[in-house]
N, CA and C of each residue as an Amber inpcrd file, in Angstrom:
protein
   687
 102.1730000 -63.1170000 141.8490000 102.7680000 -64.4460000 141.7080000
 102.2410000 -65.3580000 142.8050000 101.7150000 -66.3950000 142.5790000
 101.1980000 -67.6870000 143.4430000 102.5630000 -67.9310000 144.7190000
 102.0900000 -68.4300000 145.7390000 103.2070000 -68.7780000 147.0630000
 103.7790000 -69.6080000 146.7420000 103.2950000 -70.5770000 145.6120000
 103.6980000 -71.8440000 145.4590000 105.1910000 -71.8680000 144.4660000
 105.1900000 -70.6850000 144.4130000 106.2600000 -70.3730000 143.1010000
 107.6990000 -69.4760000 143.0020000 108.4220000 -69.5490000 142.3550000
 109.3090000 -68.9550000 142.1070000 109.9790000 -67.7540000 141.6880000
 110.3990000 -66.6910000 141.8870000 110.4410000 -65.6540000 140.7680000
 112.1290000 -65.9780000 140.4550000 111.8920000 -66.3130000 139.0160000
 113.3780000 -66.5220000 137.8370000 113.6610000 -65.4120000 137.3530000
 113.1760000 -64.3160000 137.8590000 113.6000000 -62.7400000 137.2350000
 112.9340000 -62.7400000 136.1310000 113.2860000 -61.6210000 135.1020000
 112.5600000 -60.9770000 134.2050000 113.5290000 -61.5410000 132.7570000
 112.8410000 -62.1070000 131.6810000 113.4470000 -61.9940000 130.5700000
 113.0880000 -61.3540000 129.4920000 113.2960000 -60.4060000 129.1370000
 112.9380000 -59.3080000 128.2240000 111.9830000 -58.6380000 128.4910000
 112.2520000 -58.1000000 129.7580000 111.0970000 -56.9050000 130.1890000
 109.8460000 -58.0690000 131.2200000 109.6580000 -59.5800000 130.6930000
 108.8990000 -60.4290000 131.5990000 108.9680000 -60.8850000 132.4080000
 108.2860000 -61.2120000 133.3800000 108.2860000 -61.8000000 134.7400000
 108.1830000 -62.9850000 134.3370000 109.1480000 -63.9900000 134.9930000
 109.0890000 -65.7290000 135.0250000 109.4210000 -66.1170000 136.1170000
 108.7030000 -66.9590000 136.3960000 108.1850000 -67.9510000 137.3290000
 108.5490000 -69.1190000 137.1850000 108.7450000 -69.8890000 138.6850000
 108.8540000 -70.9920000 138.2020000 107.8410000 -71.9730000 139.2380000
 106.8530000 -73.2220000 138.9200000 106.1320000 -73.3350000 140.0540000
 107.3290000 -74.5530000 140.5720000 106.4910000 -74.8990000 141.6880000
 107.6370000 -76.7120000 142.7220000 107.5100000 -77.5640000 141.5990000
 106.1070000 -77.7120000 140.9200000 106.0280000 -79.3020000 140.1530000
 107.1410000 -79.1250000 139.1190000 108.0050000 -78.2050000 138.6850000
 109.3320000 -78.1350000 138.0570000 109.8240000 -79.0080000 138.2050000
 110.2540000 -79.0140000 139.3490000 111.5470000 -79.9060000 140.0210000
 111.3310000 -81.4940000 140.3970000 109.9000000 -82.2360000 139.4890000
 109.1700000 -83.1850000 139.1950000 110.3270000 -84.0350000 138.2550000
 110.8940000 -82.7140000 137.5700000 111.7960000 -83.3940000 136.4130000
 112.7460000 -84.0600000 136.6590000 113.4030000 -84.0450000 137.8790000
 114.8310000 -84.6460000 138.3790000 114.0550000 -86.1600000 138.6390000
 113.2450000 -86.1080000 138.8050000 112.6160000 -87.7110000 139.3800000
 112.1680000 -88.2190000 137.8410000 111.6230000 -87.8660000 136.7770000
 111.1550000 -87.7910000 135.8280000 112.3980000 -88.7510000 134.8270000
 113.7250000 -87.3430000 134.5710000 114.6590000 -87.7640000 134.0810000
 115.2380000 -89.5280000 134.2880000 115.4060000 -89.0470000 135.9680000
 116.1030000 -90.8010000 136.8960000 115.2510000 -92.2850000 136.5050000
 114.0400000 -91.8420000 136.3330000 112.9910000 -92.7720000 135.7360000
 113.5440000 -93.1170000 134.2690000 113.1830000 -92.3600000 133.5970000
 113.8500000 -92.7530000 132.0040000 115.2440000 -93.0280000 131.9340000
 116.0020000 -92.2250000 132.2120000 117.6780000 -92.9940000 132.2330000
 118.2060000 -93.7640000 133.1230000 117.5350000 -94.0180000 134.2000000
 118.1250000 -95.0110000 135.5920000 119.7360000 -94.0830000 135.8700000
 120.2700000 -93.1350000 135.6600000 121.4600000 -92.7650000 135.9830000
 121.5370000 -91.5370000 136.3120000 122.0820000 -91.2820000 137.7700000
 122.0520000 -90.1720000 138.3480000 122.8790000 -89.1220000 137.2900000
 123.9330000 -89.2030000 136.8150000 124.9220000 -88.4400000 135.6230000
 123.8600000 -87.9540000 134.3130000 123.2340000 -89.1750000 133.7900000
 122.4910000 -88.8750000 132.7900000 121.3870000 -87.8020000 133.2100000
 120.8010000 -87.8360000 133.8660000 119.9770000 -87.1490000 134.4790000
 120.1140000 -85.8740000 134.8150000 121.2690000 -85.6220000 135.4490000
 121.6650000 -84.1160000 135.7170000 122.1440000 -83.1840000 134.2880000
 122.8380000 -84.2760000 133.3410000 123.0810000 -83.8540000 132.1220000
 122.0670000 -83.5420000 131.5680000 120.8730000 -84.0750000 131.6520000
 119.2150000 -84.3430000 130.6780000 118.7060000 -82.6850000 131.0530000
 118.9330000 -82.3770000 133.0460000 118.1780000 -81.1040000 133.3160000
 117.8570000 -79.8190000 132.7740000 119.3950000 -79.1420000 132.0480000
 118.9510000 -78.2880000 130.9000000 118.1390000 -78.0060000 130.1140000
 118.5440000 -79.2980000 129.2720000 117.5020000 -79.7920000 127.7380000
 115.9450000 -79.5680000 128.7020000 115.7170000 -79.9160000 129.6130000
 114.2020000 -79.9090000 130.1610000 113.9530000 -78.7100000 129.9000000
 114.8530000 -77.5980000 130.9790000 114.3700000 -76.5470000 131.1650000
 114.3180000 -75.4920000 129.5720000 115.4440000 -75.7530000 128.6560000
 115.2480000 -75.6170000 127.0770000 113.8290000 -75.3530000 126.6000000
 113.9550000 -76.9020000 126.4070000 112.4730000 -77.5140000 126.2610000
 111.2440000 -76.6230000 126.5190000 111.0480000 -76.4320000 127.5850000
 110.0980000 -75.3840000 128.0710000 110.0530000 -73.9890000 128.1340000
 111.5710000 -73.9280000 127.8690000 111.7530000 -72.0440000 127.8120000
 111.1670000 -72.0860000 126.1600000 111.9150000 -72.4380000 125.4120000
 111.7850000 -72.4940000 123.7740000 109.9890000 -72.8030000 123.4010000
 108.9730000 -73.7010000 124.0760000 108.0470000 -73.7680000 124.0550000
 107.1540000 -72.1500000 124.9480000 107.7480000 -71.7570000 125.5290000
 107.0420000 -70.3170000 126.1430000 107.5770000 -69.1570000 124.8830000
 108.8120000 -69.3670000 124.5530000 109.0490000 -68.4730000 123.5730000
 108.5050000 -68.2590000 122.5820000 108.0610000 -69.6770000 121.7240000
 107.2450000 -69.6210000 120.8280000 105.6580000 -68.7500000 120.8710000
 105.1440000 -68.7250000 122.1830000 104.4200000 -67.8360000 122.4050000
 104.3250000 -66.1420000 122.1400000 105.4970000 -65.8010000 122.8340000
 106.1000000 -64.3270000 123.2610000 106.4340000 -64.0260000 121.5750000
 107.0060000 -64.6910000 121.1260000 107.1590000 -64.2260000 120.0610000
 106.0120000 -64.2170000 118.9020000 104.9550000 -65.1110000 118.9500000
 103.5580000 -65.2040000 118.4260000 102.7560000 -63.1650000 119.2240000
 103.0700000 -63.1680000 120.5150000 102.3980000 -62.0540000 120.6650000
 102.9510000 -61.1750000 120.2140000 104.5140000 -60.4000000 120.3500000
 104.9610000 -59.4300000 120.3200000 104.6870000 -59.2160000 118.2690000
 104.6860000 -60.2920000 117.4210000 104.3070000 -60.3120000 116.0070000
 103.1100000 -60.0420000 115.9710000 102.4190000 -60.1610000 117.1160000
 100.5430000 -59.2230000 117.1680000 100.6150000 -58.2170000 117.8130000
 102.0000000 -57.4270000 118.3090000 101.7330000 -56.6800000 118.8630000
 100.7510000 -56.6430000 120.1680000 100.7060000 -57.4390000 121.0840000
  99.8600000 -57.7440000 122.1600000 100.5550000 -57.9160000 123.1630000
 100.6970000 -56.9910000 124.5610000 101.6570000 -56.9220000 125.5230000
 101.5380000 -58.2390000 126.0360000 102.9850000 -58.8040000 126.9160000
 102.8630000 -60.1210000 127.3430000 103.3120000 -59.3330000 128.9290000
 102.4920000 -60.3190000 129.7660000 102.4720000 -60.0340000 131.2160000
 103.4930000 -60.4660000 132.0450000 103.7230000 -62.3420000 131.4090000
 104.2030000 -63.2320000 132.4480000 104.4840000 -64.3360000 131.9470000
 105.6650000 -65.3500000 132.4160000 105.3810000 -66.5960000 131.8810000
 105.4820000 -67.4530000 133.3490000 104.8030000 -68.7890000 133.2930000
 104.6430000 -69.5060000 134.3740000 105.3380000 -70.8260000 134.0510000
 106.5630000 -71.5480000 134.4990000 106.7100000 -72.5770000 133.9990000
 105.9650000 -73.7370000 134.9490000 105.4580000 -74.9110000 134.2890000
 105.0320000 -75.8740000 135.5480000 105.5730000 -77.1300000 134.9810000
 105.4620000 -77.9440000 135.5730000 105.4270000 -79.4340000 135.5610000
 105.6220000 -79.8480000 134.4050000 104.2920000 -80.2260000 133.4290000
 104.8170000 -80.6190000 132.3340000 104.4550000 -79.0790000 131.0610000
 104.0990000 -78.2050000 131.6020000 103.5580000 -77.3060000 130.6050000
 104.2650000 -76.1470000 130.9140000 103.6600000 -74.4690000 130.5410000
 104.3690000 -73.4630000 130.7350000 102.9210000 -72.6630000 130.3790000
 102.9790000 -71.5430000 131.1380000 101.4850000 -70.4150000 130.7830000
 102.1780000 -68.8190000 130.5190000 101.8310000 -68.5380000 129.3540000
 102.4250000 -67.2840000 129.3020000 101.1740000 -66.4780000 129.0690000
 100.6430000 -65.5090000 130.2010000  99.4950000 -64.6070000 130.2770000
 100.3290000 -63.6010000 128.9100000  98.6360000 -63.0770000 128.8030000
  98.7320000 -61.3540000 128.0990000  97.7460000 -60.8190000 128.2310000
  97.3370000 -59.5910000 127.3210000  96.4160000 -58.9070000 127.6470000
  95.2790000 -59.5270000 126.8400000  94.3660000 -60.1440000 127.3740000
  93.5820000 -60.9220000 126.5720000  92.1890000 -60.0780000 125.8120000
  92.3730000 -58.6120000 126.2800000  91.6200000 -57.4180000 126.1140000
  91.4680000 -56.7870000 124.9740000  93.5110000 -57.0070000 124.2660000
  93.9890000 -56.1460000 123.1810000  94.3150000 -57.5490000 122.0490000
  93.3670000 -59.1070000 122.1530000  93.6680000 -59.8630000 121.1180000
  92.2280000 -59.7930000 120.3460000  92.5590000 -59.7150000 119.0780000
  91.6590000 -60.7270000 118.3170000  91.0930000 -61.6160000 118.4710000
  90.3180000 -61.8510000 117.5950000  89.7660000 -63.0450000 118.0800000
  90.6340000 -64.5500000 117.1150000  91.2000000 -64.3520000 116.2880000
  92.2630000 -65.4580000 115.6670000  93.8500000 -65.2480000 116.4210000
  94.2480000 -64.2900000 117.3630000  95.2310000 -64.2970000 118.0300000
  95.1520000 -65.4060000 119.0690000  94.7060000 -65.9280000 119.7170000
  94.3870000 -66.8380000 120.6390000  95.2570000 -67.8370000 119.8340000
  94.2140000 -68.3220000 118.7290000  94.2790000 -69.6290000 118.0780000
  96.1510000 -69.7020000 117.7300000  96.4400000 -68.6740000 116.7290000
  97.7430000 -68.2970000 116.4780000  98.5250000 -68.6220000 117.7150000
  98.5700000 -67.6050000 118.8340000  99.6160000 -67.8760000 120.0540000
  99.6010000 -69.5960000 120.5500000  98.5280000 -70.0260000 120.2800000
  98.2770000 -71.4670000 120.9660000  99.2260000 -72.3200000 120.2640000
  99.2540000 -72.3140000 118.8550000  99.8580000 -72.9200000 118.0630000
 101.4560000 -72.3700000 117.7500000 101.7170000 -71.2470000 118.2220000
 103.5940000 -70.5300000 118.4030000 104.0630000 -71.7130000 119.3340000
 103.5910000 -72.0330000 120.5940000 104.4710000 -72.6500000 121.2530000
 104.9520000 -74.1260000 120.6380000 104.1540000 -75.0190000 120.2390000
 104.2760000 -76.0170000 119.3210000 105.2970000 -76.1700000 118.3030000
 104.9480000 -75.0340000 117.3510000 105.7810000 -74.6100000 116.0550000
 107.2530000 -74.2230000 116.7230000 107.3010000 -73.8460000 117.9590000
 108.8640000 -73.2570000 118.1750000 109.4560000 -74.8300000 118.5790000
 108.3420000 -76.0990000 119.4010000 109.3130000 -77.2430000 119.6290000
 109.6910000 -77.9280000 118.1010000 108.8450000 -77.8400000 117.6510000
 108.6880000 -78.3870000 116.1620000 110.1240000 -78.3670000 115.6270000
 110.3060000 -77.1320000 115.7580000 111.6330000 -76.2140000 115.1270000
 112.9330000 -76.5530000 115.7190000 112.8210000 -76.9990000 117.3690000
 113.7010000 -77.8350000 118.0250000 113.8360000 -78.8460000 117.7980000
 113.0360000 -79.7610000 117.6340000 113.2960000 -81.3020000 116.8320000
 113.8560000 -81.0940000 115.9900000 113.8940000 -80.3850000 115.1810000
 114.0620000 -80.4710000 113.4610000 115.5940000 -80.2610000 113.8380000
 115.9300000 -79.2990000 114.5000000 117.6220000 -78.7870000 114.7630000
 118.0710000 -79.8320000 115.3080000 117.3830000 -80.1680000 116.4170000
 118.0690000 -81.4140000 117.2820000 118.3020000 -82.7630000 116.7400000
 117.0920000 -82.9150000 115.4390000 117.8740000 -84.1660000 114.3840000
 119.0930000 -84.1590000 113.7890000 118.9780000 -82.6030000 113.2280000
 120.2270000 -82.2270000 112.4530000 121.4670000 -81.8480000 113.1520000
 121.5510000 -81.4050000 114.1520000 122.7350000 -81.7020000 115.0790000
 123.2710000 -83.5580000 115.3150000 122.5700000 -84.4100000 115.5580000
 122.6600000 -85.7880000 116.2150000 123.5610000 -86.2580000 115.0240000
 122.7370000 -85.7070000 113.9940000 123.0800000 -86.5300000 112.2510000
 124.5870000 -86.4690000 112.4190000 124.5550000 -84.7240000 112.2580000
 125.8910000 -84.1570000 111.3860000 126.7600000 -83.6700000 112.1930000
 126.6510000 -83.3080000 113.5770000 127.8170000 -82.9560000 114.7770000
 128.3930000 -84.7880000 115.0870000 129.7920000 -84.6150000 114.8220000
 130.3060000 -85.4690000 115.3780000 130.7050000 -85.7540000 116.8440000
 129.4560000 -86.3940000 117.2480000 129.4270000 -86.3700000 119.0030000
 130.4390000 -87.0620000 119.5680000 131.2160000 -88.1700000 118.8230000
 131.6100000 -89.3410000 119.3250000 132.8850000 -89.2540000 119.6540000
 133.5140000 -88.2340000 118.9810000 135.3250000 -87.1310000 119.2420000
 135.1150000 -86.0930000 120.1340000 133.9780000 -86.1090000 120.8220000
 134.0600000 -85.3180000 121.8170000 133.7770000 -85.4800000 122.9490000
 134.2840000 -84.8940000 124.0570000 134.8300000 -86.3370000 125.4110000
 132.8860000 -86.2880000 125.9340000 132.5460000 -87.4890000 126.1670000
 131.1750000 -87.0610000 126.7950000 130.3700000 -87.0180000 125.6680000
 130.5880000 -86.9870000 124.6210000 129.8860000 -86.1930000 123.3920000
 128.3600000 -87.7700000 122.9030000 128.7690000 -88.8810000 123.0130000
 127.8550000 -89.6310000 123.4560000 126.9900000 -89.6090000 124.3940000
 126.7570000 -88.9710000 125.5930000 125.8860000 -89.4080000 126.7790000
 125.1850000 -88.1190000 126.0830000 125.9330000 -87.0270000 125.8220000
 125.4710000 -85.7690000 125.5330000 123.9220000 -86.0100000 124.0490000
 124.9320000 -86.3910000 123.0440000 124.1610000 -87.2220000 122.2420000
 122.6080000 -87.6150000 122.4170000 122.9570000 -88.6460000 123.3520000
 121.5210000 -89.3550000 124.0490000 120.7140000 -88.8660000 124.7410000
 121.3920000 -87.5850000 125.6880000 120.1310000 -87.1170000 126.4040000
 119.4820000 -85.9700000 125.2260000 120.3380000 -85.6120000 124.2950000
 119.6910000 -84.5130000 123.7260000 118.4390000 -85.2710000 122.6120000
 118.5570000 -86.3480000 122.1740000 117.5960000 -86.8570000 121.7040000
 116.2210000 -87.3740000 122.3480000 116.6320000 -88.1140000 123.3370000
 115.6130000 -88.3540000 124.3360000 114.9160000 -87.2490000 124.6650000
 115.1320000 -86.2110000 125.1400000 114.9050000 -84.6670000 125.8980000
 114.1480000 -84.3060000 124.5900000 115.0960000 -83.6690000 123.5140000
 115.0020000 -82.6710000 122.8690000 114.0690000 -83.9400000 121.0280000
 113.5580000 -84.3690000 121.3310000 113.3910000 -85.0060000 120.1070000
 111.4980000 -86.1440000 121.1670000 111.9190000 -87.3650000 121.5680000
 111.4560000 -88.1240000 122.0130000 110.5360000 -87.2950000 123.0060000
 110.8350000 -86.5880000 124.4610000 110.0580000 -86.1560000 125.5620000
 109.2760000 -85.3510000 124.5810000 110.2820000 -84.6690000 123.4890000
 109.9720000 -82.8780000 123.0130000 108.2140000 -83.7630000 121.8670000
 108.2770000 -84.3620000 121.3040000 107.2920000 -84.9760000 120.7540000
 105.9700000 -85.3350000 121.6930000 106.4570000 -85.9010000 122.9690000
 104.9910000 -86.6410000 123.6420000 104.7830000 -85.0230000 124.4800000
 105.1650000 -83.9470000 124.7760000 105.0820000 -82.4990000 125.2280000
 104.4450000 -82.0180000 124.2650000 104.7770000 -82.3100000 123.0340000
 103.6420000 -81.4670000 122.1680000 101.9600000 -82.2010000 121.8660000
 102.0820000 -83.5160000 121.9720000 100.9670000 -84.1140000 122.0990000
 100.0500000 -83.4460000 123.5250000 100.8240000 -83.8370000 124.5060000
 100.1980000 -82.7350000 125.7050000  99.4640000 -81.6330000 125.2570000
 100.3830000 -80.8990000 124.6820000 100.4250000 -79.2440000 124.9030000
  99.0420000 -79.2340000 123.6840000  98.5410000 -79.9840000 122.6790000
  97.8360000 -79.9270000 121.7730000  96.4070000 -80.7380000 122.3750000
  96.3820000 -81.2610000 123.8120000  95.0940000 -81.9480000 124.4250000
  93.8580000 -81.0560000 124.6100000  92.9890000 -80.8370000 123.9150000
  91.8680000 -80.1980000 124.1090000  91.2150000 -79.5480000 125.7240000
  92.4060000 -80.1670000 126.7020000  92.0660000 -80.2480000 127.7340000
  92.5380000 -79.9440000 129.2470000  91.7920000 -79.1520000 130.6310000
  92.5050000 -78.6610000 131.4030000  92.7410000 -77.2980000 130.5540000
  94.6410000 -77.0260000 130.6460000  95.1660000 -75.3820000 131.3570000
  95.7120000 -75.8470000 129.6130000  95.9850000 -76.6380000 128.7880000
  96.7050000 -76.7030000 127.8810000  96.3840000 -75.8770000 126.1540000
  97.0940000 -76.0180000 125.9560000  96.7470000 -74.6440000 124.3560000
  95.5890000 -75.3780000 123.2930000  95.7120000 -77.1450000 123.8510000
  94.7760000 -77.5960000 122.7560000  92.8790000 -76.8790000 122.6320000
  92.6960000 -76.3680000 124.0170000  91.4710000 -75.3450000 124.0090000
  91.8900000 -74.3000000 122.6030000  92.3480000 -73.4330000 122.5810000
  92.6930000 -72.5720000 121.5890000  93.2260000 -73.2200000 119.8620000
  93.9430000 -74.1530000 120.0830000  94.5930000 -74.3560000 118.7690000
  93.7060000 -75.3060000 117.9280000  92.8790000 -75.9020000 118.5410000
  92.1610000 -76.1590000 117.5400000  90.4540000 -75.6800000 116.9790000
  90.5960000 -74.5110000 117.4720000  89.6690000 -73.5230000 116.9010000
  89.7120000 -73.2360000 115.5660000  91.2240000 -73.4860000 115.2960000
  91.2710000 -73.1970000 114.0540000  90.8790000 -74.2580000 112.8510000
  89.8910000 -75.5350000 113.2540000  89.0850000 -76.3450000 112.5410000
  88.3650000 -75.5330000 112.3630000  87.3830000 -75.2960000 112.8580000
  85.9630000 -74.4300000 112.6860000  85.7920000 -73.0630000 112.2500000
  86.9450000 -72.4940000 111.8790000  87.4040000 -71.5030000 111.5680000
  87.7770000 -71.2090000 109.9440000  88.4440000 -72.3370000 109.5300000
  88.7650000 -72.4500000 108.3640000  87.3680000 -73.0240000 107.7850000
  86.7920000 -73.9230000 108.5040000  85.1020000 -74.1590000 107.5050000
  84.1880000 -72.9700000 107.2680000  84.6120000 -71.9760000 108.3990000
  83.5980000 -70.7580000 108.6730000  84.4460000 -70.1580000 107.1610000
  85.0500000 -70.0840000 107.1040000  86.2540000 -69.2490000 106.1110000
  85.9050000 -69.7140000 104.5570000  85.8520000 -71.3230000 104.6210000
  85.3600000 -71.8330000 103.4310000  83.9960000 -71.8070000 102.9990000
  83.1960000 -71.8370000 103.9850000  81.9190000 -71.8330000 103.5090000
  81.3550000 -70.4510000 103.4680000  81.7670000 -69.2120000 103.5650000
  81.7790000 -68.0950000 103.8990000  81.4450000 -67.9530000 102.3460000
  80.4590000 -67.2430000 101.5310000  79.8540000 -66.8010000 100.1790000
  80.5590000 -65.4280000  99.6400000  81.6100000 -65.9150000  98.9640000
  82.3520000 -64.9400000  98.0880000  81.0340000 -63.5990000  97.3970000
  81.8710000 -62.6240000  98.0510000  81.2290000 -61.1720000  97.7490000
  81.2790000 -61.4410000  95.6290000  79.8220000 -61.0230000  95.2170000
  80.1050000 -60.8030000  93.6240000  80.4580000 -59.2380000  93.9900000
  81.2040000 -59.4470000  92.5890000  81.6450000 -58.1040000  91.7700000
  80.4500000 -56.9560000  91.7840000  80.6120000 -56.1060000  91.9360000
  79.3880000 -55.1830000  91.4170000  79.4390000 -55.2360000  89.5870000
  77.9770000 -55.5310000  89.3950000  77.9260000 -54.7500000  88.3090000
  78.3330000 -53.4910000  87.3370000  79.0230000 -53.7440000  86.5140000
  79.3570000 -52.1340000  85.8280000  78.3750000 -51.3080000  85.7070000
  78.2110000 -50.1740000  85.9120000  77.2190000 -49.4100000  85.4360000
  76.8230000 -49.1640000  84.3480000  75.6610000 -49.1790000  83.8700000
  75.2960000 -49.2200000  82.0810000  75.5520000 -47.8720000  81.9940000
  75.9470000 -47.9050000  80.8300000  75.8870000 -46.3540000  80.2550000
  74.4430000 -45.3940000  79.9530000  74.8880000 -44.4330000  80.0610000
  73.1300000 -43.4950000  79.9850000  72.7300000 -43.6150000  78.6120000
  71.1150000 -43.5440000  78.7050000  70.5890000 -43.7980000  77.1890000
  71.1240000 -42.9780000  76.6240000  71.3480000 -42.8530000  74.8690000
  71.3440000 -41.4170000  74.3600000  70.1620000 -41.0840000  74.1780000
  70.6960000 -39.6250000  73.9440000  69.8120000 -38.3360000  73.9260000
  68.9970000 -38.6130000  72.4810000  67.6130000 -38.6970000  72.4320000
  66.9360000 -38.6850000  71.3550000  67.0040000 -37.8950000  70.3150000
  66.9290000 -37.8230000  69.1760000  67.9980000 -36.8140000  68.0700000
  65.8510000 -36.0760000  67.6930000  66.3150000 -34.6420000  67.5160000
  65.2440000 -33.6340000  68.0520000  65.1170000 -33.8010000  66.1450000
  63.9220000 -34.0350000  65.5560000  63.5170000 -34.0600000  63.9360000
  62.7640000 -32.9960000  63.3560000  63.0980000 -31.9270000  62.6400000
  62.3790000 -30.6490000  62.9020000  61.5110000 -31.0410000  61.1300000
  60.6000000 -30.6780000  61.1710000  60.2740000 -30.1850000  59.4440000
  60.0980000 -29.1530000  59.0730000  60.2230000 -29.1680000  57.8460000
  60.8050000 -27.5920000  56.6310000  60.2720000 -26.6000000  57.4940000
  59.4700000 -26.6600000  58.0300000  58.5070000 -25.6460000  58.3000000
  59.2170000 -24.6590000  59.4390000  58.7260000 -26.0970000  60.4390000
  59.9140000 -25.3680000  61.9290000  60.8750000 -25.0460000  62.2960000
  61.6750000 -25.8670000  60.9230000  63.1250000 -25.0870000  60.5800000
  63.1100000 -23.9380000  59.7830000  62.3110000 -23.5260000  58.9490000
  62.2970000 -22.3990000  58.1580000  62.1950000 -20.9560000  59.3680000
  60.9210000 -21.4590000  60.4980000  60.3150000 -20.4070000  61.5890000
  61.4190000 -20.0510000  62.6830000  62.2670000 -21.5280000  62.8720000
  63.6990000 -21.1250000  63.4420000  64.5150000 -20.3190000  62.9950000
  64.5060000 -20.5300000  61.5460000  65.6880000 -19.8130000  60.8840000
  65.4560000 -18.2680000  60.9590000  64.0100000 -17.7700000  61.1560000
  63.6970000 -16.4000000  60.6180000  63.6280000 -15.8750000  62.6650000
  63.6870000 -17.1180000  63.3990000  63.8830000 -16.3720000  64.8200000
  64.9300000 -15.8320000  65.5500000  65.3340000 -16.8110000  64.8410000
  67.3350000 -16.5510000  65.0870000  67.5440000 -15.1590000  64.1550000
  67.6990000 -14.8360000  62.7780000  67.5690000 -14.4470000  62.5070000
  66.9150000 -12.6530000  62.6990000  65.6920000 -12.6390000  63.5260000
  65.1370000 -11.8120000  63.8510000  66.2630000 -10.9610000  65.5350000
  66.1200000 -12.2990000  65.9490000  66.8740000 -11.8810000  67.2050000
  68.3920000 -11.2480000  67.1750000  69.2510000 -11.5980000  66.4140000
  70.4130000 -11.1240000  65.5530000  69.9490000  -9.6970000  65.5720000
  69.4710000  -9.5330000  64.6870000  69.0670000  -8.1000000  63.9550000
  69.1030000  -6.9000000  65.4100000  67.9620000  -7.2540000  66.3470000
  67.7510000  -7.2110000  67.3440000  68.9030000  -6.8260000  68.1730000
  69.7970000  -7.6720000  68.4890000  70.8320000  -7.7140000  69.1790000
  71.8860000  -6.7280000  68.0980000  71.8720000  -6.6000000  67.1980000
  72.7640000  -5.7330000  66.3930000  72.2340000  -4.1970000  66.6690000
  70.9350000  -4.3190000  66.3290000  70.2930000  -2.4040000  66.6460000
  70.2550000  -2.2310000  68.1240000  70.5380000  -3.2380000  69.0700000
  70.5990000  -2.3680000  70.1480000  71.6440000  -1.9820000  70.6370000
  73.0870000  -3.0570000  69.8760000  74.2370000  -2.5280000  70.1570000
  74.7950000  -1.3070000  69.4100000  74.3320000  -0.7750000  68.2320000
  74.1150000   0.5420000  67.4400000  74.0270000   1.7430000  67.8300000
  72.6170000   1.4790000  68.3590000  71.8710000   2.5320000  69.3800000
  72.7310000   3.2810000  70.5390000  73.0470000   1.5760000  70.9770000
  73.8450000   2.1350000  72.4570000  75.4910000   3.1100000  72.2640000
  75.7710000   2.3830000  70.8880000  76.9050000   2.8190000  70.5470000
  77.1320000   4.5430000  70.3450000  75.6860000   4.5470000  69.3670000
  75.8730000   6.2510000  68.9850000  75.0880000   7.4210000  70.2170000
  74.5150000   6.6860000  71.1910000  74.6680000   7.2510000  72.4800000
  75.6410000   7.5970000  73.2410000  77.0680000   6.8660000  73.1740000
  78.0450000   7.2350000  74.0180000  78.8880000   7.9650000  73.4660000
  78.4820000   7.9380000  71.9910000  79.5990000   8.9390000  71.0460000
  79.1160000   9.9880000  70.5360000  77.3730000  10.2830000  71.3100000
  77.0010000  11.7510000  71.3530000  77.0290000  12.4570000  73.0050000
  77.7730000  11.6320000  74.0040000  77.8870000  12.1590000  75.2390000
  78.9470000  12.9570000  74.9410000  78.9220000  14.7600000  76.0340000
  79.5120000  15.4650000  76.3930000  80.5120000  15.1760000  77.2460000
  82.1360000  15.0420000  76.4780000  83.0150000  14.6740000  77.5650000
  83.2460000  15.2300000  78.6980000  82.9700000  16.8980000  78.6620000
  83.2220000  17.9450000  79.5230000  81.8140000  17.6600000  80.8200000
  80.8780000  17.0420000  80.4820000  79.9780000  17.0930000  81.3640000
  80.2750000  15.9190000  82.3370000
């Protein structure tokens, strides 16, 4: 772990970290809401925010089966190492794009909470309201623009591999079918005349005979042997 950093203990077997530029957010928050209250209320949703965006990862690896090492939270991002030994080569792209898809998934809840939880009967339930939209909707949107920048420590290196990937995929020349195998010629039909059939008939014939007198022979040989001898 870097000097510069924190250890937040282990969550599910992982080491987390936390670096100083974290604590960027308390100044961050006071900027956007001007109110010390709003602000301390907002701090959660931050740290949310960024746990739920590392999760989306962990859970992209452990669905590849690919041990996870560590997660690092920073400033405006989060780094969750693994074994970069035991990925694929489309696991990258995949994990890059988990963390995204898990804020994605937070907006979507955090609309549907604002809609349909009645904030306004519950004491506070307005300020609460506002920071969770701002935080969890508004920040959570311009964080994923970040997190998708081609550029620096951010996932947009990896996630959009998967342009060039899908052309490789499309332009890639569909395997043909094998051919069925033809069937074997037939066997040419053998045309005998009178003749060579007549010379067959008297060979077969001959050989019969043959095969009859020697089984005869042999016969009245064993039924002139001496049993006593």
């Amino acid at each position: 772990m870097r000097q510069d950093s924190w250890s937040l203990g282990t969550w599910g077997r992982i080491p987390v970290s936390m670096h100083w530029t974290v604590l960027l957010a308390f100044a961050w928050m006071y900027l956007m809401f001007m109110d010390v209250v709003l602000m301390l209320v907002s701090i959660p949703f931050v740290f949310l925010l960024f746990a739920v965006h590392e999760l989306g990862h962990v859970v992209m690896l452990r669905r590849r089966k690919i041990a996870v090492t560590g997660v690092s939270l920073w400033g405006i991002h989060g780094e969750t190492s693994y074994n970069e030994y035991a990925a694929k080569p489309g696991d990258a792209v995949a994990v890059a794009w988990g963390g995204v898809a898990a804020q994605l998934v937070l907006m979507l809840l955090t609309l549907a909470a604002v809609q349909f939880v009645p904030f306004a009967s519950i004491p506070f339930g307005s300020a609460i309201a506002q920071v969770m939209y701002v935080v969890l909707v508004k920040l959570n949107a311009f964080i994923m623009i970040i997190a998708l920048l081609p550029i620096g420590p951010f996932d947009g290196h990896a996630a959009w591999q998967v342009i060039p990937r899908m052309r490789a995929r499309f332009k890639r020349p569909r395997k043909a079918k094998p051919a069925a195998a033809a069937p074997p010629p037939p066997e040419p039909e053998v045309t005998l005349s009178a003749e060579e059939q007549r010379a067959l008939d008297r060979s077969s014939e001959q050989a019969a005979s043959d095969l009859i007198a020697k089984l005869t022979r042999r016969s009245g040989a064993n039924a002139g042997d001496d049993p006593k001898k």
